[in-house]
N, C-alpha and C positions, 0 to 999 in steps of 0.2 A: 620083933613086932613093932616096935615103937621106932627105929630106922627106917624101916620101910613105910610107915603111916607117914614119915619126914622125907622120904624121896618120893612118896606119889602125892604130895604136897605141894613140892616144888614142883612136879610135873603138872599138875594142876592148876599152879601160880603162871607157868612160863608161858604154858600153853593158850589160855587166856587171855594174856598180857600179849602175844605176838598176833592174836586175834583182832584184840580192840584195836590194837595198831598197826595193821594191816597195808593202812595208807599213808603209814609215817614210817619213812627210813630210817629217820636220826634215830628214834626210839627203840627201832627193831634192834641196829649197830652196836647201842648202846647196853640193847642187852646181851644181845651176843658176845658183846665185850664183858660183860658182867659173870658170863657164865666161863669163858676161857680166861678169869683170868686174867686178864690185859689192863690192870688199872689206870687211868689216865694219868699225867705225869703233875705232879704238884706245882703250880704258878710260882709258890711260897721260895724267897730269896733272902735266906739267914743272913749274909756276910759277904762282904766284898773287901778286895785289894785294892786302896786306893794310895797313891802317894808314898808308899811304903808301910799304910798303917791300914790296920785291918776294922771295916767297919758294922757294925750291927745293928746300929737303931736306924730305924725306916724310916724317920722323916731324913738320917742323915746319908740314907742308899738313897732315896729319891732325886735329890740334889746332885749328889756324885752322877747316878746312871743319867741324869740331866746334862749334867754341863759334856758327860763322855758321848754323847749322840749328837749334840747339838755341834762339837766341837773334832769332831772326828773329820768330816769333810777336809776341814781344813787344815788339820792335821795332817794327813795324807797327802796334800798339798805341798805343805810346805817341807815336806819329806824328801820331794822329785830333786832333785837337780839342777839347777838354773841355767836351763843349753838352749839350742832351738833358738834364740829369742829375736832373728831374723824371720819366722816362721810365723806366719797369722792363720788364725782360724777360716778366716776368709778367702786365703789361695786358695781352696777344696771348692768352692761354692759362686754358682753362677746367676742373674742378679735375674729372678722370673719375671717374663714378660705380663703375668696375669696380675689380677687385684683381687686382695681378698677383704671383706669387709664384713663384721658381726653386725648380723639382723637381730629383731626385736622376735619375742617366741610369744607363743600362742596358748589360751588356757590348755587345752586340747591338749599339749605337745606334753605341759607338767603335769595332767592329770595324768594321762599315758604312765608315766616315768614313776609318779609314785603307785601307782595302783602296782609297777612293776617290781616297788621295794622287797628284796628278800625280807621278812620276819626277823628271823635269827642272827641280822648285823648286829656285830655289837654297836653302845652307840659314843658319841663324841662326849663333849665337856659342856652344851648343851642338855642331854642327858632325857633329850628327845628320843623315846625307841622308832623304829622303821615301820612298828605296825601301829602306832599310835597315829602316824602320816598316812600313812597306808587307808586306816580305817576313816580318816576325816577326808581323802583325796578331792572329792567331791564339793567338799564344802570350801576347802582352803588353795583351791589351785588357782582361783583368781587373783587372791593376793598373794602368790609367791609369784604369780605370773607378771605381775605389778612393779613387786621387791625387783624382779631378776630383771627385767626391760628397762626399771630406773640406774641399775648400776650399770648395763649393758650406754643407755642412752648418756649416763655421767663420764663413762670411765674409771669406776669408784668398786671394788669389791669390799663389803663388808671385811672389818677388821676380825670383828667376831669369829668370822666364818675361817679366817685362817690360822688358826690357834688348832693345833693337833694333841691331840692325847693320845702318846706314846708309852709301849706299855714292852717290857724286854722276857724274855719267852726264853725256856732252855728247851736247845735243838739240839736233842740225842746227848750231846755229854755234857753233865753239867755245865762245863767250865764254857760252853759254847750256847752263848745267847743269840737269840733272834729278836728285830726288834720290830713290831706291830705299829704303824698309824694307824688313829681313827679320829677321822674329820664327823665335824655334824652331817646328819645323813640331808640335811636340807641343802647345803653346802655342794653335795657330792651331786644332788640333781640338776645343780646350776651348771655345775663342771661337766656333767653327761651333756648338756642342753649346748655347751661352747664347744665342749668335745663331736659333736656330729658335725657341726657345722665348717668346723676346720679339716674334721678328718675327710668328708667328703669333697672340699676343693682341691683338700692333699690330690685325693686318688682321681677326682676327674682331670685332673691336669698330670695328671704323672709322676707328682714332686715327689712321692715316697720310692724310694727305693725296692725294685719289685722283688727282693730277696727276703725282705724283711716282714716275717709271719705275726711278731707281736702286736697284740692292742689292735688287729683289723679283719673286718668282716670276712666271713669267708677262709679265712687264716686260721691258722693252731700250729702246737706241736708236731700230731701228724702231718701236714702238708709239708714243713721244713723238714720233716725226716723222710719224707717219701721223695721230694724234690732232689735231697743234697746224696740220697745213697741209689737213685735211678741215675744221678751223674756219674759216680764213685764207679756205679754196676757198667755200665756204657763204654767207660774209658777202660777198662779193666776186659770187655769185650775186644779194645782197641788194641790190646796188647803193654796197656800204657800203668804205668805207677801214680798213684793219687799221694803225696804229700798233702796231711792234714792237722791243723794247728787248732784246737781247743783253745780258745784266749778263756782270760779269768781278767775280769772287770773288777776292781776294787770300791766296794760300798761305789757303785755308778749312780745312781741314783741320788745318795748322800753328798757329789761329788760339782753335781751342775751349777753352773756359775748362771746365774740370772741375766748377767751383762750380756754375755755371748750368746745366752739363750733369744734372748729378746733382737739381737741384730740379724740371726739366725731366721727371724720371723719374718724380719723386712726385707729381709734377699729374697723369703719365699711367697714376698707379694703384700704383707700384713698391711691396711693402709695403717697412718699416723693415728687415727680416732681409735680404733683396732687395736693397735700398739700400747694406747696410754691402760685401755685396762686389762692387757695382758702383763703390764708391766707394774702397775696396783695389784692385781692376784699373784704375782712372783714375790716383789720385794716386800718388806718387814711384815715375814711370817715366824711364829712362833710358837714354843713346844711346851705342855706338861709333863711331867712322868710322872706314871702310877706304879708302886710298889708297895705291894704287898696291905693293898689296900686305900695305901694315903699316895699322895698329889702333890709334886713337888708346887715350887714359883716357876714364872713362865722365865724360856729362853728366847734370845733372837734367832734366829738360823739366816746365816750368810751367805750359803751357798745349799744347793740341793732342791727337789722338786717333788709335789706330789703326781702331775701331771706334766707333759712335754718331753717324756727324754729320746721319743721316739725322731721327735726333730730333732734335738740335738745331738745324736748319735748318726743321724739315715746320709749323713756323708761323706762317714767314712772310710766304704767301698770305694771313693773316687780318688784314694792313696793310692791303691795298688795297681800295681805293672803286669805283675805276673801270675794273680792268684784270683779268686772269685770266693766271693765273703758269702756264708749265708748266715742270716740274724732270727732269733728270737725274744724280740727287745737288746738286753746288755747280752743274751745267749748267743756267742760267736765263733763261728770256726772259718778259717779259712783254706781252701782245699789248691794247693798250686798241681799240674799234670806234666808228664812228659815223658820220654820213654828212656832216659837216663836218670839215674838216681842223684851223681852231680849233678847234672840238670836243673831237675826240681828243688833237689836242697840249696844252690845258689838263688834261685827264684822265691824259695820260701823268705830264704834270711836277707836277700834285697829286703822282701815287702814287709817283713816283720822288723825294721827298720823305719821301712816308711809310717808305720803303724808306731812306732812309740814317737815320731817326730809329729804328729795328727796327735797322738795323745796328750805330747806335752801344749800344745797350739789349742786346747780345747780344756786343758787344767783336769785331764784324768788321768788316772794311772791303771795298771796290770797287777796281779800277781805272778809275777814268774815263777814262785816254788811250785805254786798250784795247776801251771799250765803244762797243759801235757799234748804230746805230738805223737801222732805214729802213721807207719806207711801202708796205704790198703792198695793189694793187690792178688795176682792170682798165685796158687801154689808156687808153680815154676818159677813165676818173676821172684816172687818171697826168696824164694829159694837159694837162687843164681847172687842175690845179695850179696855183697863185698864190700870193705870200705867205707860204710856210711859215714858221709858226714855230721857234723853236728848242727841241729837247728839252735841259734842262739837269738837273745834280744839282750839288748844294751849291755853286753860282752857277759850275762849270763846265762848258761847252758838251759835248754828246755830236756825235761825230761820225755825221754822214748819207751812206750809204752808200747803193749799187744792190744791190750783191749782198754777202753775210755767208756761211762758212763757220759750219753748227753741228752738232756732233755727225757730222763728216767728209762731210757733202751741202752743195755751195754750192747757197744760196737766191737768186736775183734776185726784183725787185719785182715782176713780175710773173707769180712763179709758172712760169714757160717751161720752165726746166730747160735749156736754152742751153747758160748760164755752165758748170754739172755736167757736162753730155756733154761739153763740149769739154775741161774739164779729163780726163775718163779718160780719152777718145777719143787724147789727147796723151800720157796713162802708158802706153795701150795699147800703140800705134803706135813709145815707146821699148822697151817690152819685145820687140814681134814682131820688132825690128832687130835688138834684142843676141840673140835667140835665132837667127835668121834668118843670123847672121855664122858659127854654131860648127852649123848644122842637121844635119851630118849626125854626130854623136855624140849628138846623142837618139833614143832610139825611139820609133816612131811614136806609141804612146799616152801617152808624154810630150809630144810636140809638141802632139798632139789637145787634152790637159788643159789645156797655156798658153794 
């Protein structure tokens, strides 16, 4: 008796609560997670390995996971090998005929932009939240519109504004951290306000690379995988073998050199007034870390970006001879074709050459344990295989796979889709059990929507 008054209770509770929040996802998810079970995974970082000695107090992990973020770029750096050094970043790149120059912005354009703020960002070291801007847009867009046209008109970004609060995340197994910026969200409206303005000269002139789906209107994940496996599917009609190389970018992002970013700008037009305050928002930027509550001292960061890598990266399709890149930001494969299997493996491992000579010329590096290759084609061709050679970079071997997760779709060699369905079909099948265990505290059109 007294069990049952306690499950139509809860059935009472859920039912209600999916009710009032009808028109709130987060809250529905969160309780669907509440019911299966799924508890979110603890921020909380006891202990770390540093130096050989093991650490525990949090003002003294803040520090540590500090200087290891702030100092990893360059690390990996100075890691590479010292070859290449005939080789400038500037062979790849042609000096644009057009001019670009930052205009002055409009109240209109900031109020737009925050009325557009998501709520739910977290927020920077300001400690400004997203709907406190949100709810004032009205009143305070003239003087941001003011603040942003005088640093626009100086060349001057706020120091303030470039101070990030970095915060490190465990991504699936402990020992493997993710690590979170967050800039002030006033900050990040000024960088949207620069960011249209460049991205749209990018693309009325052509200067972005038309492979690359990251960071641009009209672009996503789908389109790069609809584009790169209607090629894949086409050649494969032709009779012909697609050789395809998954690169793995190493912390890319953590990696960008400011100097070469910024010359990068004026090959693609940036005038000199342009230049001086893109190169004030690049250089002496600096980081906190939050752990476990408390807030390291600030660091410098010498190299790396929060915005630009799309230009720093969009030209390095003009390395290759033999093969055609398609990009997702740092997300890269590159697909070589042909109807011999030497063929294309001498074609791949040319350009996967010219690709680590671009990389060292540009101060990035690869994971080669992590990069995986494999060959898509039809049964027959699969079949008839013999002899394959080895795909290698800087004389070490890339590993040969059947099937590659990319951009969250497992691909097999054969295009099938197999491998993919059985993966969801297996996520499915756990979620219809956890929901199927607590069924009768969802409503119906809860259930419907799982």
């Amino acid at each position: 008796m007294c069990n049952n008054k306690i499950r139509q209770a809860k059935t009472d509770y859920y039912h209600q609560y999916f009710k009032t929040n009808s028109g709130n996802p987060k809250e529905i998810w969160k309780s669907i997670n509440e019911l299966m079970s799924r508890n979110a995974k603890s921020d909380e970082i006891s202990h770390l390995t540093c130096n050989d000695r093991v650490i525990s107090d949090s003002a003294d992990l803040t520090e540590c996971f500090n200087n290891h973020f702030a100092e990893i770029g360059l690390k990996l750096r100075s890691d590479e090998p010292d070859e290449f050094n005939n080789c400038g970043f500037g062979d790849y790149l042609k000096q644009a005929d057009k001019v670009f120059t930052l205009h002055l912005t409009t109240p209109s354009a900031v109020f737009k932009l925050l009325s557009s703020l998501q709520e739910g960002k977290a927020m920077g070291l300001d400690e400004i939240p997203a709907k406190l801007l949100k709810c004032a847009a009205s009143v305070i867009s003239d003087s941001l519109c003011n603040l942003f046209n005088c640093s626009i008109a100086t060349g001057v970004f706020p120091d303030d504004w470039k101070i990030a609060k970095v915060k490190p995340l465990h991504k699936g197994d402990a020992k493997d951290l993710l690590l979170t910026s967050v800039l002030s969200a006033v900050s990040k409206i000024f960088e949207r306000i620069i960011y249209d303005q460049l991205q749209a000269y990018l693309n009325e002139n052509g200067l972005i690379y038309d492979k690359q789906s990251g960071f641009r209107p009209v672009h996503s994940t789908t389109s790069t995988l609809l584009d790169t496996t209607t090629e894949w599917l086409s050649n494969m009609d032709k009779g012909q073998l697609n050789s395809v190389v998954f690169l793995d970018l190493a912390k890319a992002f953590d990696m960008v050199d400011h100097e070469i970013l910024l010359s990068k700008l004026q090959i693609y037009g940036v005038d000199s007034m342009s230049l001086n305050w893109f190169k004030s928002y690049l250089f002496d930027r600096k980081q906190k870390c939050s752990v476990n509550g408390l807030v390291s001292s600030e660091r410098l960061l010498l190299c790396g970006v929060p915005q630009g890598f799309l230009v720093y990266i969009n030209d390095l399709p003009s390395c290759l001879q033999h093969s055609t890149a398609r990009m997702y930001a740092d997300d890269t494969n590159i697909t070589t074709t042909g109807m011999s299997i030497k063929e294309i493996a001498s074609g791949a491992n040319t350009d996967l050459e010219n690709i680590r000579i671009w990389l060292k010329a540009n101060k990035l590096t690869l994971n080669v344990t992590k990069m995986e290759y494999m060959f898509i084609a039809s049964d027959s061709n699969l079949d008839k295989m013999r002899d394959i050679p080895y795909l290698v970079l800087g004389g070490k071997p890339i590993r040969r796979v059947k099937v590659s997760k990319s951009l969250g779709i497992f691909i097999d060699e054969r295009l099938s889709w197999r491998d993919h369905i059985d993966k969801i079909s297996k996520t499915i099948c756990s979620g219809i059990s956890g929901v199927y265990g607590e069924r009768v505290c969802y409503p119906f059109n809860i259930t419907y929507n799982i």
